[in-house]
C-alpha positions as CSV (number, residue, x, y, z in Angstrom):
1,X,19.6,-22.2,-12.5
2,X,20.4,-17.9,-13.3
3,X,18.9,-15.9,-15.5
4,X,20.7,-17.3,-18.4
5,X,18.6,-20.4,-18.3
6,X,15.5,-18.1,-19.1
7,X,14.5,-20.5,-22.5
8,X,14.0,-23.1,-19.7
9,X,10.4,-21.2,-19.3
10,X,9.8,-21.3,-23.0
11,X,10.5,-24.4,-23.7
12,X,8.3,-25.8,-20.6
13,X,5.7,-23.3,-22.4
14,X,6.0,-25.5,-25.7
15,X,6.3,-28.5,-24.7
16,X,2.9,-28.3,-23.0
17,X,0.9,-26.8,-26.0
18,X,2.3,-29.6,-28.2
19,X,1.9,-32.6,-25.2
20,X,-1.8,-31.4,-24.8
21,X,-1.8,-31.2,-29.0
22,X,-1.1,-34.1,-29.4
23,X,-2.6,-36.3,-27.0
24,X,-6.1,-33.8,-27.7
25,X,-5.5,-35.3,-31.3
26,X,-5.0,-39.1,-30.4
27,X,-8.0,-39.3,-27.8
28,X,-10.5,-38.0,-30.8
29,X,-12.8,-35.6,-31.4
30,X,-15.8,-36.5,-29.2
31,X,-13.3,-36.3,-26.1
32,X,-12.0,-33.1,-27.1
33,X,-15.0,-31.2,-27.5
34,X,-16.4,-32.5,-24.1
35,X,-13.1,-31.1,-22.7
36,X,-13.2,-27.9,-24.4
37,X,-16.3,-27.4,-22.5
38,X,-15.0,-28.5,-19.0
39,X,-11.9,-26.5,-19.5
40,X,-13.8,-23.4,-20.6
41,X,-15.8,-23.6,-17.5
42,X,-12.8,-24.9,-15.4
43,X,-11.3,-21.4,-16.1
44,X,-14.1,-19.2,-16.3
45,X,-15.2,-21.1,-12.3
46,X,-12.1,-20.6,-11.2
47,X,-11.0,-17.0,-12.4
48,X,-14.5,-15.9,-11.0
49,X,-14.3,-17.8,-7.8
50,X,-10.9,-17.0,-7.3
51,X,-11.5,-13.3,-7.2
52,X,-14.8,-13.1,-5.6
53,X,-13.5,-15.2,-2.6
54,X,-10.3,-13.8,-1.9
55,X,-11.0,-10.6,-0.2
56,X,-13.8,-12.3,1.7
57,X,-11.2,-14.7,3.0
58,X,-8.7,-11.8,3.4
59,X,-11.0,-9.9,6.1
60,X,-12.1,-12.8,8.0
61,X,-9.0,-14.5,8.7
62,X,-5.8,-12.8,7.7
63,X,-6.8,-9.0,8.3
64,X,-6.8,-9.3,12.3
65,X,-3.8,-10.9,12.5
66,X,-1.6,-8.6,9.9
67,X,-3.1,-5.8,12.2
68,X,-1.8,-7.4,15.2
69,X,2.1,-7.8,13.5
70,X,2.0,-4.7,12.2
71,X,0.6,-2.8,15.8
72,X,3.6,-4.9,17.5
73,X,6.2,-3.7,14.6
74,X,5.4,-0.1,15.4
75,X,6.0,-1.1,19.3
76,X,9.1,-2.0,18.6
77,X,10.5,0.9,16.9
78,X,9.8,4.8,16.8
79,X,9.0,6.1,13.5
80,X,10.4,9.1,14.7
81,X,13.8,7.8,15.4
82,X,14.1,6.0,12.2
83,X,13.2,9.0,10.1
84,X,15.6,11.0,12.5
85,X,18.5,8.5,11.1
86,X,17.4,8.5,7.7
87,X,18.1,12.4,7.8
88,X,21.3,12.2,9.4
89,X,22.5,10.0,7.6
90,X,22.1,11.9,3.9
91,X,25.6,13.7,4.5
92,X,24.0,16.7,5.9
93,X,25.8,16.7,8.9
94,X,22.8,17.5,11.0
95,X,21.8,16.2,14.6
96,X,18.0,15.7,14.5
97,X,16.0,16.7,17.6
98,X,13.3,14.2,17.3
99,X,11.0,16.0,19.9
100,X,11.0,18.9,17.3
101,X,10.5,16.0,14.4
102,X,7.5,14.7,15.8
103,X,5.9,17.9,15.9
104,X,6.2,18.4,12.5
105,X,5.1,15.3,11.3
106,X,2.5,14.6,13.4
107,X,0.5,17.3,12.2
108,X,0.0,15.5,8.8
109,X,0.2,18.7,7.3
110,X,2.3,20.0,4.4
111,X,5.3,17.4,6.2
112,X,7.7,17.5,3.5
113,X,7.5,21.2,2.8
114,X,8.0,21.7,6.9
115,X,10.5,19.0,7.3
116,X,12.6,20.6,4.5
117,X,13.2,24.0,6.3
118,X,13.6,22.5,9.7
119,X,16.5,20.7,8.4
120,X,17.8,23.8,6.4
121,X,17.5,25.7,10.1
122,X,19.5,23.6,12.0
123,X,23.0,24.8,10.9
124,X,21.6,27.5,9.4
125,X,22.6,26.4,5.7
126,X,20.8,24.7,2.6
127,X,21.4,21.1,2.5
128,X,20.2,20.1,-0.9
129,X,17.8,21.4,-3.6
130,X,14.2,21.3,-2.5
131,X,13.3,18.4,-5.2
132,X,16.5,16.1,-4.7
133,X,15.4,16.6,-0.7
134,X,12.2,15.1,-1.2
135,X,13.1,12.5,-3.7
136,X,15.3,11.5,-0.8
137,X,12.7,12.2,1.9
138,X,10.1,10.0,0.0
139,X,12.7,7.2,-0.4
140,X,13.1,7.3,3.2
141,X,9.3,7.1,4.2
142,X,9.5,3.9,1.6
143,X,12.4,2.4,3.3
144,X,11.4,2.8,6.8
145,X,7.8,1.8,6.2
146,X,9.6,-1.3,4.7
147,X,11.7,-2.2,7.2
148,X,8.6,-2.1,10.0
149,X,6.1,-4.7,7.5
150,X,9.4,-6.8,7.2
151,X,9.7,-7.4,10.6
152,X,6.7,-9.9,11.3
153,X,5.0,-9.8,7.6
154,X,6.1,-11.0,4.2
155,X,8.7,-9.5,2.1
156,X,6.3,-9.1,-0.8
157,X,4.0,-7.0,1.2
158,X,6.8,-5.0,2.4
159,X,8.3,-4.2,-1.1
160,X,4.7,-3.4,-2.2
161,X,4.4,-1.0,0.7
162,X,7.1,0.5,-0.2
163,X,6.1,0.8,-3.9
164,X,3.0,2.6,-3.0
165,X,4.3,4.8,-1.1
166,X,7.0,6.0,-3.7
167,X,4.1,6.3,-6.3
168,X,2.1,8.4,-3.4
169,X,4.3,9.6,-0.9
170,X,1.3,11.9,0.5
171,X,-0.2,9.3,1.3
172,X,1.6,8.3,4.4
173,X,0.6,11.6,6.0
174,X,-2.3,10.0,7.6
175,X,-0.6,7.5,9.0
176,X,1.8,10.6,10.9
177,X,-1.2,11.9,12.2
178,X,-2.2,9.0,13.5
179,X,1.3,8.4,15.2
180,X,0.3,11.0,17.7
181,X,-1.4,8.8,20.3
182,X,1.5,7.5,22.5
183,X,0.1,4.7,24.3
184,X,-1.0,2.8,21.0
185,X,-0.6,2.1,18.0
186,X,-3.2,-0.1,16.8
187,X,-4.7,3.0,14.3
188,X,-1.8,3.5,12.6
189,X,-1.5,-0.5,12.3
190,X,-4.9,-0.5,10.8
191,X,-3.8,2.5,8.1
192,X,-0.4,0.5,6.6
193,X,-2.6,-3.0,6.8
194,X,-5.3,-1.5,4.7
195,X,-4.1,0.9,2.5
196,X,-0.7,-1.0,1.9
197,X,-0.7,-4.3,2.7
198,X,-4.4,-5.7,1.7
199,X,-3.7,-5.4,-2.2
200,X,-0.6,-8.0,-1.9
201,X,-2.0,-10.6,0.7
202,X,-5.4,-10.7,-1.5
203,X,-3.3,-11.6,-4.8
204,X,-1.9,-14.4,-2.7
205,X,-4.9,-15.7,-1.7
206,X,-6.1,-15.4,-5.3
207,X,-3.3,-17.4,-7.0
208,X,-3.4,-19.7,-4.2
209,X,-7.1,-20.5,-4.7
210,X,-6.9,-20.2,-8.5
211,X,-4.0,-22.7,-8.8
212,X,-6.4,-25.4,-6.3
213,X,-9.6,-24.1,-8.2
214,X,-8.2,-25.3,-11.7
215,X,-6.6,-28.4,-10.6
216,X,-9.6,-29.5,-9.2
217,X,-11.6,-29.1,-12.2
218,X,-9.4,-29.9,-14.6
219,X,-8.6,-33.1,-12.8
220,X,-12.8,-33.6,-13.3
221,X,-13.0,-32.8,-17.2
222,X,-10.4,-35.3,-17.2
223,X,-12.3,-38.3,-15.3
224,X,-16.1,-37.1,-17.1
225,X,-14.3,-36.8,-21.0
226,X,-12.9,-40.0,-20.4
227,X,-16.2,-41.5,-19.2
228,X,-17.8,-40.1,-22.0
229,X,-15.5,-41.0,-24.5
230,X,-16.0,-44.7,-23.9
231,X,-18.9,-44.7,-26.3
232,X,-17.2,-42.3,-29.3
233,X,-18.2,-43.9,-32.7
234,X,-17.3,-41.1,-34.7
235,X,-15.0,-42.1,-37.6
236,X,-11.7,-39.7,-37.7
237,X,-11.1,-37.4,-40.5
238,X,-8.9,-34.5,-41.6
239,X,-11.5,-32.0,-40.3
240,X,-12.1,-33.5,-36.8
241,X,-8.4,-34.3,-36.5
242,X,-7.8,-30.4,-37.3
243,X,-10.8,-29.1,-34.4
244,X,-9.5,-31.7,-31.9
245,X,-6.0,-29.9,-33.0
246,X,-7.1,-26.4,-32.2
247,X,-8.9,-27.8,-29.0
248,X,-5.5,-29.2,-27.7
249,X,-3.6,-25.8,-28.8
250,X,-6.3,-24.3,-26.1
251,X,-5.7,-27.0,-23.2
252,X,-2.1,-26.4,-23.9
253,X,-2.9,-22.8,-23.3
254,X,-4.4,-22.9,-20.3
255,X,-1.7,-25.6,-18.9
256,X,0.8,-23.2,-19.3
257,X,-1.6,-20.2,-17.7
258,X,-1.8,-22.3,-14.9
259,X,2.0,-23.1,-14.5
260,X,2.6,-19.6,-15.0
261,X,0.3,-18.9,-11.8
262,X,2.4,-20.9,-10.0
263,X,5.5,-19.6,-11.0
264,X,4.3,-16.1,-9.8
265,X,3.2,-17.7,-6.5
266,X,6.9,-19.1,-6.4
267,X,8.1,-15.5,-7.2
268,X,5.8,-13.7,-4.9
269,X,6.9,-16.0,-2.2
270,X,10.7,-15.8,-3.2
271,X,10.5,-12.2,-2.8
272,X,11.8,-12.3,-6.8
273,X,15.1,-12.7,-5.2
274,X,15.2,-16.8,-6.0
275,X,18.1,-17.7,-8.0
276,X,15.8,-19.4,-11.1
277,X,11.9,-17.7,-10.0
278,X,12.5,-13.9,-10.5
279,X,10.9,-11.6,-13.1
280,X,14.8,-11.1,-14.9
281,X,14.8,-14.1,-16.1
282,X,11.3,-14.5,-16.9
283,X,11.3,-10.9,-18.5
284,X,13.9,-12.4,-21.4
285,X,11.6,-15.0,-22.3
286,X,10.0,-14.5,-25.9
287,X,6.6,-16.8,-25.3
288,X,6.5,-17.2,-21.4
289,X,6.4,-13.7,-20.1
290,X,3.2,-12.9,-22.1
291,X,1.7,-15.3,-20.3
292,X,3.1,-14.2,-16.8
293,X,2.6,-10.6,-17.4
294,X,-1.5,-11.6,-17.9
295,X,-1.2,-13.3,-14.4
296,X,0.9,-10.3,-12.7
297,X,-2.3,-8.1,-14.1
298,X,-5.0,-10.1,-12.4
């Protein structure tokens, strides 16, 4: 399934509230106010838990290791190199001395402004306006930072690395400078991993422990409602049928919060390149992507 089965997410969407509707209706009022209050608490738990945990798990058992991918990614391949092709290969017809590149660079200082007329120097000519040259140069630091996180780390994190350094491109002169010790490169490691790559392996970790957090209580409003219910005397009427209505519209709601949770793990995970999880089809949604754009947000 394409993009043109995007109704497929609204439907699923609907079909839940009115499922949850109507069986919240036919188990009667008592049960549905004693699971109003277990989902309430299911979702306020697991939100809170869910973020308060995540970075803590993060640092003590992912951190280390994305440090240690990263450190080898940058052992693999010279930044200087790959910035040196990115230039030459912008039509400029230009041979890069990468000796001379790494002295500019490694400075962290003013390195666009100072890559910019080294380039214009080396055939003695202008090779683009200054502000199409560092659009391009930007899109090159986002590009090659890319291509070194995709090499042992997630595709996510490397499209989010990339993203943050497009929206901050200035960023990335830290990491230069930190380039400049030869026989390592364990600080620069350290730099992307924290400042690029935590934000997107936390939000993992978030959904991932949201999505078990819920189930799990959900799964025990269902056992304790039904428990409780056992002794319901309570005579139905129009006005209990219409509370234990608006109840069900709720669990309906936060079914399809949690389904849309897991659809963004599926994306996140797909890279949003999966033929039927990717935020096209879910953007032509008219119900679903409200729902999905709350859970991008988190």
């Amino acid at each position: 399934m394409g993009v043109q089965f995007w109704w497929f997410y609204d439907v699923i969407a609907v079909a839940t509230v009115l499922i949850c509707l109507f069986i919240t209706v036919k188990r009667g009022f008592f049960k549905a106010a004693v699971s109003l209050l277990g989902y309430v608490l299911a979702l306020f738990i697991a939100l809170s838990l869910s973020s308060s945990i995540s970075s803590s798990i993060y640092d003590k058992s992912i951190r280390e290791s994305n440090v240690k991918k990263m450190d080898q990614a940058l052992s693999e391949s010279e930044f200087t190199e790959e910035l040196a092709k990115f230039l030459e290969s912008q039509g400029y017809n230009i041979k890069v001395d990468m000796d001379k590149l790494y002295g500019i660079y490694v400075t962290g200082e003013d390195v666009d402004s100072n890559i910019y007329r080294y380039v214009n120097n080396i055939n003695g000519r202008k090779v683009d306006e200054e502000a199409i040259f560092y659009n391009k140069l930007h899109e090159g630091y986002a590009t090659i930072m890319s291509g070194f996180v995709s090499k042992h780390l997630s595709e996510y994190s490397a499209e989010y690395a990339a993203e943050e350094i497009r929206k901050d491109p200035t960023k990335i002169y830290e990491f230069m400078k930190l380039m400049d010790e030869p026989d390592s490169r364990r600080l620069p490691a350290e730099f992307v991993v924290d400042n690029y790559l935590k934000t997107p392996y936390v939000s993992v970790i978030k959904l991932i422990t949201l999505i078990v957090m819920l189930i799990i209580f959900l799964v025990l409003t269902i056992i304790i409602s039904t428990t409780a219910g056992k002794n319901d005397k309570m005579e139905p009427s129009l006005v209990t049928h219409v509370i234990s209505g608006l109840i069900g519209l709720f669990k309906g709601a936060v079914m399809v919060f949690l389904i849309a949770v897991m659809v963004r793990l599926y994306v996140v995970f797909g890279s949003n390149k999966m033929l039927f999880f990717n935020h096209e089809a879910i953007d032509n949604t008219y119900i679903f992507k409200y729902v999905y754009d709350f859970v991008k947000s988190m």
